[in-house]
C-alpha positions, 0 to 999 in steps of 0.5 A: 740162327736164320732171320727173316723178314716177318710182317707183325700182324695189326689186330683190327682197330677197335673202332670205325674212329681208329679206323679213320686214325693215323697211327691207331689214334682215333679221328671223329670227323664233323660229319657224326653229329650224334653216336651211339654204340650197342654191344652184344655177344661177339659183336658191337654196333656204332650209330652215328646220325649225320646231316651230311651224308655227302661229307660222309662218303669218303670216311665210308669208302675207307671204313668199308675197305678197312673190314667194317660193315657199313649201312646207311639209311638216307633221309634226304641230306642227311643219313643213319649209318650203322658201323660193326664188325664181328669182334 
Protein backbone atom coordinates (compact mmCIF):
# COMPACT_ATOMS: atom_id res chain seq x y z
CA UNK A 1 0.00 0.00 0.00
CA UNK A 2 1.12 3.61 -1.13
CA UNK A 3 1.14 6.35 1.16
CA UNK A 4 1.45 10.03 0.18
CA UNK A 5 1.59 13.01 1.77
CA UNK A 6 -1.93 14.46 1.99
CA UNK A 7 -2.64 17.99 3.21
CA UNK A 8 -6.13 17.75 5.09
CA UNK A 9 -8.30 20.53 3.72
CA UNK A 10 -9.35 23.30 6.72
CA UNK A 11 -12.98 24.29 6.10
CA UNK A 12 -13.26 27.93 6.36
CA UNK A 13 -13.58 29.39 10.02
CA UNK A 14 -17.00 30.24 10.76
CA UNK A 15 -16.41 33.71 11.65
CA UNK A 16 -14.21 37.00 11.09
CA UNK A 17 -13.29 35.92 15.13
CA UNK A 18 -11.93 32.65 14.19
CA UNK A 19 -10.34 34.07 11.26
CA UNK A 20 -8.56 36.28 13.74
CA UNK A 21 -7.74 32.90 16.11
CA UNK A 22 -5.07 30.98 16.52
CA UNK A 23 -5.78 27.43 16.24
CA UNK A 24 -9.71 27.96 15.29
CA UNK A 25 -10.26 29.71 18.76
CA UNK A 26 -12.23 32.93 18.18
CA UNK A 27 -10.13 36.58 19.19
CA UNK A 28 -12.55 39.61 19.32
CA UNK A 29 -10.23 42.41 19.28
CA UNK A 30 -10.94 45.81 21.49
CA UNK A 31 -11.52 47.72 18.46
CA UNK A 32 -15.26 46.03 17.68
CA UNK A 33 -17.17 47.83 20.13
CA UNK A 34 -20.55 46.98 18.92
CA UNK A 35 -21.35 43.61 16.60
CA UNK A 36 -24.26 42.32 15.01
CA UNK A 37 -24.62 39.74 12.66
CA UNK A 38 -27.63 38.99 9.78
CA UNK A 39 -28.36 35.74 8.37
CA UNK A 40 -29.92 34.85 5.17
CA UNK A 41 -30.16 32.13 2.50
CA UNK A 42 -26.30 31.35 1.80
CA UNK A 43 -24.87 33.96 3.36
CA UNK A 44 -24.05 35.90 6.89
CA UNK A 45 -23.48 39.15 7.58
CA UNK A 46 -21.29 40.71 10.71
CA UNK A 47 -21.59 44.54 11.72
CA UNK A 48 -19.19 45.69 13.81
CA UNK A 49 -19.17 49.59 14.52
CA UNK A 50 -15.81 50.92 16.04
CA UNK A 51 -14.13 54.10 17.10
CA UNK A 52 -10.78 53.15 16.07
CA UNK A 53 -10.65 52.70 12.68
CA UNK A 54 -6.98 52.74 12.55
CA UNK A 55 -6.75 50.15 15.33
CA UNK A 56 -8.76 48.07 12.94
CA UNK A 57 -6.38 48.07 9.81
CA UNK A 58 -4.37 45.41 10.62
CA UNK A 59 -7.51 42.58 11.97
CA UNK A 60 -8.94 43.93 8.10
CA UNK A 61 -5.75 43.17 5.91
CA UNK A 62 -5.70 39.59 7.76
CA UNK A 63 -9.77 39.06 7.48
CA UNK A 64 -9.28 40.25 3.53
CA UNK A 65 -6.73 37.80 3.02
CA UNK A 66 -8.28 34.97 4.79
CA UNK A 67 -11.48 35.23 1.96
CA UNK A 68 -13.96 37.72 3.87
CA UNK A 69 -15.55 40.59 2.27
CA UNK A 70 -14.53 43.50 4.06
CA UNK A 71 -16.54 47.24 3.77
CA UNK A 72 -15.96 50.05 5.50
CA UNK A 73 -18.11 53.07 5.90
CA UNK A 74 -15.56 55.97 7.54
CA UNK A 75 -17.18 58.39 9.72
CA UNK A 76 -14.39 60.54 10.85
CA UNK A 77 -11.93 58.07 13.44
CA UNK A 78 -14.33 56.07 13.81
CA UNK A 79 -15.98 53.44 11.26
CA UNK A 80 -19.09 50.52 10.15
CA UNK A 81 -17.17 47.58 8.80
CA UNK A 82 -19.54 45.12 7.00
CA UNK A 83 -17.87 41.33 7.48
CA UNK A 84 -19.55 38.13 4.94
CA UNK A 85 -18.37 35.41 3.06
CA UNK A 86 -20.66 33.10 0.98
CA UNK A 87 -21.49 30.25 3.33
Amino acid sequence: MHTKNITPIRPAPRTPYHSLGADAKMRIPEWAQHRSVYRSAGRTLYVVETDTLADASRDLVQLDNAGWNVSVEKSGPAARIALSRAA
